[in-house]
N, CA, C and O atoms as a printed pandas DataFrame, in Angstrom:
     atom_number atom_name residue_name chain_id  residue_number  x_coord  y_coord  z_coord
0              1         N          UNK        A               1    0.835   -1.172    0.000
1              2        CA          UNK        A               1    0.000    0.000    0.000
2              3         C          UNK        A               1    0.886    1.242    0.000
3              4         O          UNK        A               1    0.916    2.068    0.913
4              5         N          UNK        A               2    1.472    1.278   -0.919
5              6        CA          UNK        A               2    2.222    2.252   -1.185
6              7         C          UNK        A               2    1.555    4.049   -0.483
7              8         O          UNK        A               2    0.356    4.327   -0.501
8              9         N          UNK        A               3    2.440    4.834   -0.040
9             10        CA          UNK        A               3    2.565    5.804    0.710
10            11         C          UNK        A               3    1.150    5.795    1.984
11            12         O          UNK        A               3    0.553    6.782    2.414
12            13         N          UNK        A               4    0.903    4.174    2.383
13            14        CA          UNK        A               4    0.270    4.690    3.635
14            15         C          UNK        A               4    0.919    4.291    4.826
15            16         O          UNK        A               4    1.982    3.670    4.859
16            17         N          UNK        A               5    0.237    4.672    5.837
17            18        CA          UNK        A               5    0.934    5.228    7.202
18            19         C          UNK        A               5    1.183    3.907    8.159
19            20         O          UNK        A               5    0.595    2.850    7.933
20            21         N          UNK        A               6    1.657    3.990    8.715
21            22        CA          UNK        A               6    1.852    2.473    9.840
22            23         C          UNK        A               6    0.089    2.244   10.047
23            24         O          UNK        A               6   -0.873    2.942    9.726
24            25         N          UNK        A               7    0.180    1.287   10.546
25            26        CA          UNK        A               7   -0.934    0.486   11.673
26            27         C          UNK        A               7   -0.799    1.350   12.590
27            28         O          UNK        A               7    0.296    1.809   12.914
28            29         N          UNK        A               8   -2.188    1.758   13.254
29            30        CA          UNK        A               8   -2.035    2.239   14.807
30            31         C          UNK        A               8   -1.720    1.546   15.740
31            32         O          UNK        A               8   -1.211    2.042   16.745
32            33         N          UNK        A               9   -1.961    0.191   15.608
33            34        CA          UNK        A               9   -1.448   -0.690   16.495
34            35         C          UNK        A               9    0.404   -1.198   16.273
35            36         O          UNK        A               9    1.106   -1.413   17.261
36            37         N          UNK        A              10    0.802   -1.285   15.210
37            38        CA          UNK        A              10    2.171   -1.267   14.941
38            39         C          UNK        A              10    3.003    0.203   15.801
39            40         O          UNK        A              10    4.019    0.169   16.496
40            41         N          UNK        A              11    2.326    1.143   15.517
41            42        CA          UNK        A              11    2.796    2.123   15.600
42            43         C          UNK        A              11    2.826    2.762   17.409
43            44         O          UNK        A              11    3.267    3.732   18.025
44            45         N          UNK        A              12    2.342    1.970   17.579
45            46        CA          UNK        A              12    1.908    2.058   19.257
46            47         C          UNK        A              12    2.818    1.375   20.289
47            48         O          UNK        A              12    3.080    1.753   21.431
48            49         N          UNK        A              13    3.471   -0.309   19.275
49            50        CA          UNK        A              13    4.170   -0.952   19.584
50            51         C          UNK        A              13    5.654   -0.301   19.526
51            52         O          UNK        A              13    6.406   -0.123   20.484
52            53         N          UNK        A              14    5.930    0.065   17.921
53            54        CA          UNK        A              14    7.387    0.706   18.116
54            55         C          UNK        A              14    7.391    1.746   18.921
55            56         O          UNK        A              14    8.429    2.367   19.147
56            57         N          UNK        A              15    6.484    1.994   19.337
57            58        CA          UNK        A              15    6.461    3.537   20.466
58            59         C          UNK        A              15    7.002    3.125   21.863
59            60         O          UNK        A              15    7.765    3.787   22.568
60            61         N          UNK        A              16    6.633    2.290   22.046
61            62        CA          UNK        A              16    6.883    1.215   23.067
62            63         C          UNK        A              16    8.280    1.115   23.280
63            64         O          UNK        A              16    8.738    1.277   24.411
64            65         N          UNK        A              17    9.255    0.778   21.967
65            66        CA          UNK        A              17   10.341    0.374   21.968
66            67         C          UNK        A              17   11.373    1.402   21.923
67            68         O          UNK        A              17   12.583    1.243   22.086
68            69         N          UNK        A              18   10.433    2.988   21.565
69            70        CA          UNK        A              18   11.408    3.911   21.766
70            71         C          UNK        A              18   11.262    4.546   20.448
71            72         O          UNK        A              18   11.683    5.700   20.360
72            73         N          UNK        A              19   10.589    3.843   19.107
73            74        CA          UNK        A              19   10.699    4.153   17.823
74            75         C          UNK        A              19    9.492    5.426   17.566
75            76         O          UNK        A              19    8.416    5.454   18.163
76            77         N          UNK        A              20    9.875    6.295   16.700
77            78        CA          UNK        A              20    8.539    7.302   16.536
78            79         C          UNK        A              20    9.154    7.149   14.889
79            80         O          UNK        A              20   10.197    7.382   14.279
80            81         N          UNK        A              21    7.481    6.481   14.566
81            82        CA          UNK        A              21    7.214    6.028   12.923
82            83         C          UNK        A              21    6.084    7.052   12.370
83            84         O          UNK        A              21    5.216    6.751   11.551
84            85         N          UNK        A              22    6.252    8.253   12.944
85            86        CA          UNK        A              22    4.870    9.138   12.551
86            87         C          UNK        A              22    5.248    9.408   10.733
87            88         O          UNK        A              22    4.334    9.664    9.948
88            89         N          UNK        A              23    6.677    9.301   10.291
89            90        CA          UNK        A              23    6.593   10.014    8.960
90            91         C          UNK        A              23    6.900    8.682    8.366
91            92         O          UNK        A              23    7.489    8.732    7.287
92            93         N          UNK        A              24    6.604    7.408    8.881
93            94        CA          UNK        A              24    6.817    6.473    8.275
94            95         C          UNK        A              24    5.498    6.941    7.065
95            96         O          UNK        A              24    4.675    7.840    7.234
96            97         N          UNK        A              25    5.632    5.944    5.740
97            98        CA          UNK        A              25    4.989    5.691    4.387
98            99         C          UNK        A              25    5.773    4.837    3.905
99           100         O          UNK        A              25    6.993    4.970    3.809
100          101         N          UNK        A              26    4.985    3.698    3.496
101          102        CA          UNK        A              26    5.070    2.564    2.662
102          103         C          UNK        A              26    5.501    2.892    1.114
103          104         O          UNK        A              26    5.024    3.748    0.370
104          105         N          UNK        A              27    6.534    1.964    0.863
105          106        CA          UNK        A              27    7.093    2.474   -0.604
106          107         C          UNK        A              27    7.138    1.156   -1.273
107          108         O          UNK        A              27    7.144    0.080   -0.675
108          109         N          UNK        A              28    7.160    1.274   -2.235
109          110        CA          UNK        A              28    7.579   -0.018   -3.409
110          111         C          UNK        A              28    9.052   -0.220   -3.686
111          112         O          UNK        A              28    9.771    0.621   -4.225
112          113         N          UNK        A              29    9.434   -1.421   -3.264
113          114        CA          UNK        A              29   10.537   -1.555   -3.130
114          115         C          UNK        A              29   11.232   -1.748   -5.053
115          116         O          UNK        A              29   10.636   -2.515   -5.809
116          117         N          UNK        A              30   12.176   -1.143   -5.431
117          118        CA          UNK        A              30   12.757   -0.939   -6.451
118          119         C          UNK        A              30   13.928   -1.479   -6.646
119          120         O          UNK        A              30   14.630   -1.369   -5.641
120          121         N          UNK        A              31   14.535   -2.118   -7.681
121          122        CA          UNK        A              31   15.640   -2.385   -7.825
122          123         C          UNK        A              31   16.743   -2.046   -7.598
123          124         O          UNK        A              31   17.699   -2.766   -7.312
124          125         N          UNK        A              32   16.691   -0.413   -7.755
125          126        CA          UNK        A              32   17.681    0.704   -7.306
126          127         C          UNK        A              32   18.183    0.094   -5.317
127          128         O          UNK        A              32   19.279   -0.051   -4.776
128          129         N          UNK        A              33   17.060   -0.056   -4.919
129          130        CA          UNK        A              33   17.116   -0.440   -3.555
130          131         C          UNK        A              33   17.920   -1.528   -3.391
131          132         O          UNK        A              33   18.980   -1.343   -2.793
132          133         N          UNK        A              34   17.617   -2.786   -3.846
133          134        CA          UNK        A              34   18.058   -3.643   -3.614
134          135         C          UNK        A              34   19.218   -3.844   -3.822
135          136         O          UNK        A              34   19.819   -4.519   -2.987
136          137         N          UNK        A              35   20.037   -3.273   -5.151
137          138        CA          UNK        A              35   21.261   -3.035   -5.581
138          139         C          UNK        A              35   22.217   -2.071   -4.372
139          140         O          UNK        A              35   23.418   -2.058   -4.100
140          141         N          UNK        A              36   21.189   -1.414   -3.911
141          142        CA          UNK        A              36   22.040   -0.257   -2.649
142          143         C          UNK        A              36   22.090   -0.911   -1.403
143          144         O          UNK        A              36   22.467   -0.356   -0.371
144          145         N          UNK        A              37   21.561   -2.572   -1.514
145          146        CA          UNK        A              37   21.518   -2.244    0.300
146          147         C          UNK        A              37   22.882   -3.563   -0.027
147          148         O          UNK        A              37   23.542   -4.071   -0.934
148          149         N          UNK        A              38   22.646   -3.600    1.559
149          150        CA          UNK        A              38   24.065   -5.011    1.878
150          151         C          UNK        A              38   23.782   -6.014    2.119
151          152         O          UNK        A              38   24.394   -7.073    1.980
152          153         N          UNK        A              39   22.318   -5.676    2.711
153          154        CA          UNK        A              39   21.451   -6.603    2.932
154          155         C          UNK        A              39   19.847   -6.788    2.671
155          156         O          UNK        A              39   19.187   -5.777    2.909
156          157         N          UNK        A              40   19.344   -7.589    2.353
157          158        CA          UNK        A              40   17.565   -7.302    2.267
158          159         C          UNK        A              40   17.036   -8.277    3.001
159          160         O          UNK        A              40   17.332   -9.433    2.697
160          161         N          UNK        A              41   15.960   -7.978    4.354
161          162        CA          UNK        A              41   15.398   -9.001    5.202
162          163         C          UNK        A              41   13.855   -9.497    4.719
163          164         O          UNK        A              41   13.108   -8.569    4.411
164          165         N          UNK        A              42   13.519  -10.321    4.659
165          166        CA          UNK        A              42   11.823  -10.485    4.050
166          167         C          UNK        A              42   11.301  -11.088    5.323
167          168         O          UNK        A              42   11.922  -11.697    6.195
168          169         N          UNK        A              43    9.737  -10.720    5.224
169          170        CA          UNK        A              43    9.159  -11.546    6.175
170          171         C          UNK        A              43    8.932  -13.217    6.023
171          172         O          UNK        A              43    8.930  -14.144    6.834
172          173         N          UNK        A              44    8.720  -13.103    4.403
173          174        CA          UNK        A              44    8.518  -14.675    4.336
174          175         C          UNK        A              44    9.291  -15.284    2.946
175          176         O          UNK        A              44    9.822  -14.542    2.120
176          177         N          UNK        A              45    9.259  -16.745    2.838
177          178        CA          UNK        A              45    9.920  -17.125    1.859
178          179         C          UNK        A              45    9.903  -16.897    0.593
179          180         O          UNK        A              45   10.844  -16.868   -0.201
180          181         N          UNK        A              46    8.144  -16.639    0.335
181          182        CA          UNK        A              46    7.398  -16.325   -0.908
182          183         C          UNK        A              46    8.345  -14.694   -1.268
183          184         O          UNK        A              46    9.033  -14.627   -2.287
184          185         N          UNK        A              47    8.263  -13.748   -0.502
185          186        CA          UNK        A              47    8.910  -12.628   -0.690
186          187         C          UNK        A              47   10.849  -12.765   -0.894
187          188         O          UNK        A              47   11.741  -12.306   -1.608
188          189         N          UNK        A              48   10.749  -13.288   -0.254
189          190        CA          UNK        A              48   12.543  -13.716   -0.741
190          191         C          UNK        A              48   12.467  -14.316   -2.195
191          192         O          UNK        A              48   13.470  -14.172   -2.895
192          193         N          UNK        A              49   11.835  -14.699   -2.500
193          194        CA          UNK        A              49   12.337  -15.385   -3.554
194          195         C          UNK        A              49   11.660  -14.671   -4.665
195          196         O          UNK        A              49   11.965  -14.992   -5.814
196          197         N          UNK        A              50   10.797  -13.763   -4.467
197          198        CA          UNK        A              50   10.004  -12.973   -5.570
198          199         C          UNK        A              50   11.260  -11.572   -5.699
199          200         O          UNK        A              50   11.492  -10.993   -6.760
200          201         N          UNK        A              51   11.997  -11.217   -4.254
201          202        CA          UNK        A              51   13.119  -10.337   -4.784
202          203         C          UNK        A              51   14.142  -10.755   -5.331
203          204         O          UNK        A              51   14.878   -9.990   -5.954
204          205         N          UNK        A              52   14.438  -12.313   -5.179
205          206        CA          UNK        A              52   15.553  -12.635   -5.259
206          207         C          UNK        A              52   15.232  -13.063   -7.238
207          208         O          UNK        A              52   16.259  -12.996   -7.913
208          209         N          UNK        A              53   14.422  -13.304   -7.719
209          210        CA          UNK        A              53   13.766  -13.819   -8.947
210          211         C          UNK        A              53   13.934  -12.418  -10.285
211          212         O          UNK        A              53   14.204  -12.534  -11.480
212          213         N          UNK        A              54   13.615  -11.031   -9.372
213          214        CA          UNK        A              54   13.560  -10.447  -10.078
214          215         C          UNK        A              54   14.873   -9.305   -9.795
215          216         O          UNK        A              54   15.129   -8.304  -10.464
216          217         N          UNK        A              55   15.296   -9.611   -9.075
217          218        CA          UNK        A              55   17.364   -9.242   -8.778
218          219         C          UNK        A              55   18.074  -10.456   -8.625
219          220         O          UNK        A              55   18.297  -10.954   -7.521
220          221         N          UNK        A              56   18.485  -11.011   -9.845
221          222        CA          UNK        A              56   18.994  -12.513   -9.898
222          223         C          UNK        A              56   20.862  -12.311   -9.061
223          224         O          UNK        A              56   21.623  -12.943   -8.328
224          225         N          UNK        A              57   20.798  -11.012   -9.803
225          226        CA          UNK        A              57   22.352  -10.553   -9.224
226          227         C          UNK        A              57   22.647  -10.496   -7.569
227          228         O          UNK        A              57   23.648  -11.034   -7.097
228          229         N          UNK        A              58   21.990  -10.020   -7.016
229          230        CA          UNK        A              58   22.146   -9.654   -5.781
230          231         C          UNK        A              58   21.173  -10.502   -5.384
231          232         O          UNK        A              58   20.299   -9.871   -4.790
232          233         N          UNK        A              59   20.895  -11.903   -5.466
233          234        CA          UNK        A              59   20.073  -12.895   -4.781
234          235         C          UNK        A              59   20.252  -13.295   -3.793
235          236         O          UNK        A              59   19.387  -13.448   -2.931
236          237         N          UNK        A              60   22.040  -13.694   -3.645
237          238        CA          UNK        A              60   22.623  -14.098   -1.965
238          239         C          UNK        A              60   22.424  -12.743   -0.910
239          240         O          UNK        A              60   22.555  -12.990    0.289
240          241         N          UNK        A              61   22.142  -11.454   -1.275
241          242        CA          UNK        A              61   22.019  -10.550   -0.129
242          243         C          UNK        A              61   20.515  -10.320    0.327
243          244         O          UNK        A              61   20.160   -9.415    1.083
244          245         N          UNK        A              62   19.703  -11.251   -0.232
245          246        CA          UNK        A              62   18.434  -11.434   -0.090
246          247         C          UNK        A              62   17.601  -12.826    0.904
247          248         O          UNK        A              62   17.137  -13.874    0.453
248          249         N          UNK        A              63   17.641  -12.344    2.382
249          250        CA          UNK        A              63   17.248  -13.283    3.550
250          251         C          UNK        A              63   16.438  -13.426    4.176
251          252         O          UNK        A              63   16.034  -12.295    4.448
252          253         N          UNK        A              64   15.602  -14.432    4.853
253          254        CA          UNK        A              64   14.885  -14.027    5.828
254          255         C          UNK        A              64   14.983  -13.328    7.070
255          256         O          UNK        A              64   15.959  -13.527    7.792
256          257         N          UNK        A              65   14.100  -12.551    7.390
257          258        CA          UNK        A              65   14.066  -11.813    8.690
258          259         C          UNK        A              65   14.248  -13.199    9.858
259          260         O          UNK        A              65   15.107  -13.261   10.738
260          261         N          UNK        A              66   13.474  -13.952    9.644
261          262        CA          UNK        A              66   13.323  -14.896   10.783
262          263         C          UNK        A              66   14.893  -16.483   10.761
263          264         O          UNK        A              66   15.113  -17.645   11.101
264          265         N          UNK        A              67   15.335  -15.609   10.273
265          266        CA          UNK        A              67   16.304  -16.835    9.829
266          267         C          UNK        A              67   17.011  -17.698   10.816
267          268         O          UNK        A              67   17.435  -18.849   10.716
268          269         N          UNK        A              68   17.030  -16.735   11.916
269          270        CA          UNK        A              68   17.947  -17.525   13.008
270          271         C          UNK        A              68   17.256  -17.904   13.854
271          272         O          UNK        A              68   17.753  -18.412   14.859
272          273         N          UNK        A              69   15.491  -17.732   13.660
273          274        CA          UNK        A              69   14.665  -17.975   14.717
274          275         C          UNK        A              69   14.801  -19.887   14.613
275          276         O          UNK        A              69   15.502  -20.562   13.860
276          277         N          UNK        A              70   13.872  -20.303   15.643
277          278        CA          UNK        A              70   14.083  -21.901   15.621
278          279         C          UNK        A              70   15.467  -22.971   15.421
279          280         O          UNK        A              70   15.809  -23.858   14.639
280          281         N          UNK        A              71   16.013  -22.285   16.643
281          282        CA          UNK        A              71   17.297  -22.588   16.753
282          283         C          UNK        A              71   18.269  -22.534   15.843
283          284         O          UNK        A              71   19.425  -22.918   16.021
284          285         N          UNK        A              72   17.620  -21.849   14.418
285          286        CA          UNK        A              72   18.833  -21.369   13.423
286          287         C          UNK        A              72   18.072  -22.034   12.508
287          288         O          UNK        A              72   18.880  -21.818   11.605
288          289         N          UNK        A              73   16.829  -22.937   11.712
289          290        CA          UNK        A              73   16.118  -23.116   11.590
290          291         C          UNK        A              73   15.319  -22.231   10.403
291          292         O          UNK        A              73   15.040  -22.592    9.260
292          293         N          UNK        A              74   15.103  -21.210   10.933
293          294        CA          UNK        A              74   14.365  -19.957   10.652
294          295         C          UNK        A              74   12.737  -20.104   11.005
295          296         O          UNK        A              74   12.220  -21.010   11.658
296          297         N          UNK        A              75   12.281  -19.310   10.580
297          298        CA          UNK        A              75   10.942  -19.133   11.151
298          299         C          UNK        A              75   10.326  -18.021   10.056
299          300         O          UNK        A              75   10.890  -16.929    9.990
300          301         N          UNK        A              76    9.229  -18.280    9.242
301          302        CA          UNK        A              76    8.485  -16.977    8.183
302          303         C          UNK        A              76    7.971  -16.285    9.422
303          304         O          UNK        A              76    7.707  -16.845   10.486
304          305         N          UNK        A              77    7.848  -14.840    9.118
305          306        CA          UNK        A              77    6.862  -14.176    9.984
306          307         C          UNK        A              77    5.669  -13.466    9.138
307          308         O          UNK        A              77    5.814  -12.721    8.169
308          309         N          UNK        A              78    4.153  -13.986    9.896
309          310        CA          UNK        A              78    3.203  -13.639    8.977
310          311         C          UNK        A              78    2.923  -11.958    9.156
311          312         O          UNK        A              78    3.121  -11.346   10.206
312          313         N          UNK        A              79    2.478  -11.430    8.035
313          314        CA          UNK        A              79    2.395  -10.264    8.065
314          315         C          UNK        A              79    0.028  -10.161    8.759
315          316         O          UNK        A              79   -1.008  -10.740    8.433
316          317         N          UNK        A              80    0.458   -9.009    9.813
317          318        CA          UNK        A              80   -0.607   -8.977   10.371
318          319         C          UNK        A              80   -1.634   -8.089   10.175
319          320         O          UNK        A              80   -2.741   -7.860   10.664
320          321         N          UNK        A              81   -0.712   -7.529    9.049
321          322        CA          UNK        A              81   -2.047   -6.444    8.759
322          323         C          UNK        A              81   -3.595   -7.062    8.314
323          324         O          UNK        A              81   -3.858   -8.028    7.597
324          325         N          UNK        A              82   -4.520   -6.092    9.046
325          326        CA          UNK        A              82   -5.990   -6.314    8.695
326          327         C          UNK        A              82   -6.305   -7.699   10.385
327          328         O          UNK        A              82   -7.364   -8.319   10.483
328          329         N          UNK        A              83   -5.566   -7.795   11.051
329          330        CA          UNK        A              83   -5.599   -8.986   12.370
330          331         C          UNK        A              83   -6.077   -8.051   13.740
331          332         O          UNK        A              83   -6.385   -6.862   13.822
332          333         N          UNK        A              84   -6.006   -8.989   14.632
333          334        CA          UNK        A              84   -6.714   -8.047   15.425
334          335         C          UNK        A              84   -4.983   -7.573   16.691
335          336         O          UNK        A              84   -3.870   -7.944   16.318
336          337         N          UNK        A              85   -5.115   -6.978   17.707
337          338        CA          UNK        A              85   -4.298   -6.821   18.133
338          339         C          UNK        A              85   -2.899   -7.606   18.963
339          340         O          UNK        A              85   -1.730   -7.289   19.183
340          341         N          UNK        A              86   -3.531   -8.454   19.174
341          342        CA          UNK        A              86   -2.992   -9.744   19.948
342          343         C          UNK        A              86   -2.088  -10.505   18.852
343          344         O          UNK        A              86   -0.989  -11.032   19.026
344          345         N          UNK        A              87   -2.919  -10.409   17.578
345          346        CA          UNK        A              87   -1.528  -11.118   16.266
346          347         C          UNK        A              87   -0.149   -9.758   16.138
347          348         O          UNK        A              87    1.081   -9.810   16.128
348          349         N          UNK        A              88   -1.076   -8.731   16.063
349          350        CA          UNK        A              88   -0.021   -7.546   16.158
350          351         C          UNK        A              88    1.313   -7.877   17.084
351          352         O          UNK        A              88    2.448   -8.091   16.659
352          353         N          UNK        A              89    0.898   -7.863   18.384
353          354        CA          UNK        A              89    1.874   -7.973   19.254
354          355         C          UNK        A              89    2.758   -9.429   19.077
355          356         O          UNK        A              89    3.975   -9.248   19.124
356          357         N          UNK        A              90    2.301  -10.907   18.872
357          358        CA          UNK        A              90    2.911  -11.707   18.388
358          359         C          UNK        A              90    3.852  -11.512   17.434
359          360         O          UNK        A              90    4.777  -12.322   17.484
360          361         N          UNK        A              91    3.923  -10.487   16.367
361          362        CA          UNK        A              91    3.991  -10.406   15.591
362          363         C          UNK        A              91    5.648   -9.406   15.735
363          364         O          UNK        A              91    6.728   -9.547   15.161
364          365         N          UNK        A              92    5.239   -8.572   16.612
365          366        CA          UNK        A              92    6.240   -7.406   17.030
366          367         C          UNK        A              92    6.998   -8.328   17.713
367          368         O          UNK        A              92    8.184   -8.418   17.399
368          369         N          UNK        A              93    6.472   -9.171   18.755
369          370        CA          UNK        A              93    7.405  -10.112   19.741
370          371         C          UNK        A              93    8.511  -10.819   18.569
371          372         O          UNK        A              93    9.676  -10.524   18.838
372          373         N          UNK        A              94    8.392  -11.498   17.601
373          374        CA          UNK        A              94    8.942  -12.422   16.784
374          375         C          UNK        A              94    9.635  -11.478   15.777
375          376         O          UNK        A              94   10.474  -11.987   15.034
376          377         N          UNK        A              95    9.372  -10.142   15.671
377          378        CA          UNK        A              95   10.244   -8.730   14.769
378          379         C          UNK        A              95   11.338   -8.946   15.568
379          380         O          UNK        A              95   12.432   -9.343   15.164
380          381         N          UNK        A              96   10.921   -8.576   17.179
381          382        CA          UNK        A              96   12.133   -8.398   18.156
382          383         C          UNK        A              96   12.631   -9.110   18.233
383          384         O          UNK        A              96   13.781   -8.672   18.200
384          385         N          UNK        A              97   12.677  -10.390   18.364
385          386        CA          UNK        A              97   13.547  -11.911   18.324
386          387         C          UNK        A              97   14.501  -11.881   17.415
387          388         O          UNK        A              97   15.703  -12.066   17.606
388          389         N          UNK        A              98   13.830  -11.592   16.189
389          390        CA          UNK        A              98   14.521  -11.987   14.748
390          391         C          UNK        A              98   15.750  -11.069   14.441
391          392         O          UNK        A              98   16.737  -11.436   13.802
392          393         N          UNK        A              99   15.441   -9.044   15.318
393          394        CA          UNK        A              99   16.377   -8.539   15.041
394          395         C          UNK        A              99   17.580   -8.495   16.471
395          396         O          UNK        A              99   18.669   -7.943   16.633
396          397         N          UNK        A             100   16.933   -9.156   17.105
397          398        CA          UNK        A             100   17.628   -9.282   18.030
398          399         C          UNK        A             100   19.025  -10.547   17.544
399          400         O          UNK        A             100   20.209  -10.537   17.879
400          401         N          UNK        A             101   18.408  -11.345   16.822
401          402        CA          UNK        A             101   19.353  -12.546   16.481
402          403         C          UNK        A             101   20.211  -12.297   15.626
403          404         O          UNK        A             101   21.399  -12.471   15.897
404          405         N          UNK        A             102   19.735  -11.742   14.162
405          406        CA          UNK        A             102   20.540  -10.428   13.144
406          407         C          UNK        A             102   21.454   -9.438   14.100
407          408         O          UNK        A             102   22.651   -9.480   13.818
408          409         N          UNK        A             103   21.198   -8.812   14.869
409          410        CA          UNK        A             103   22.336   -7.880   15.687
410          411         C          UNK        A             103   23.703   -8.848   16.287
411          412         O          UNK        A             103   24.854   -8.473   16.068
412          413         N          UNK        A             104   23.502   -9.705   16.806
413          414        CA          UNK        A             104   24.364  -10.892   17.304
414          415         C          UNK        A             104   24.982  -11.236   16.272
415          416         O          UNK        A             104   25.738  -12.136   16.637
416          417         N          UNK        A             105   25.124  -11.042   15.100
417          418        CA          UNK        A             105   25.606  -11.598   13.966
418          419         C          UNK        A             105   26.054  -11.034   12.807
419          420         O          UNK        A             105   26.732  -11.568   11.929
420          421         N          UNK        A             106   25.415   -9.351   12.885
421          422        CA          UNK        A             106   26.292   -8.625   12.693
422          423         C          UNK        A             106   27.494   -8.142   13.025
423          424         O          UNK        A             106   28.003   -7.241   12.359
């Protein structure tokens, strides 16, 4: 949903954590992007492999977010938009895990 605003409930959560997402907006992720980053995290496999399909070049910098979850394992994380609040927070809990495990490993 290109240029709309967080979830109020997302947005309530990173508030929580210290984050202020008020000028957050949703963008379409572009090739230009993917070529610029070092890394690209997806929530799920279907999305890894739809960036990695259409940036064949830069496919190995293309991972899951949940990768180190389940003892290294990985873990998809479902996206909760349109859920009620309780998936929200599951949802943020298993964000925090995942970048918590990515920081350790950076």
């Amino acid at each position: 949903m290109v240029n709309e605003r967080i979830n109020t409930v997302a947005a309530e959560l990173a508030s929580a954590e210290g984050l202020n997402l008020d000028n957050h907006r949703a963008r379409q992720l572009e090739p230009s992007m993917v070529h610029a980053a070092d890394l690209v995290l997806t929530m799920s496999s279907s999305q890894q492999r739809n960036i990695q399909d259409q940036n064949p070049a830069h496919s190995g910098k293309v991972l899951l977010f949940g990768q180190w979850l389940n003892d290294g394992s990985g873990k998809e994380i479902a996206d909760p938009y349109g859920k009620s609040r309780f998936v929200f927070e599951q949802t943020h809990y298993l964000l925090t895990q995942a970048a918590t495990s990515w920081k350790l490993r950076l």
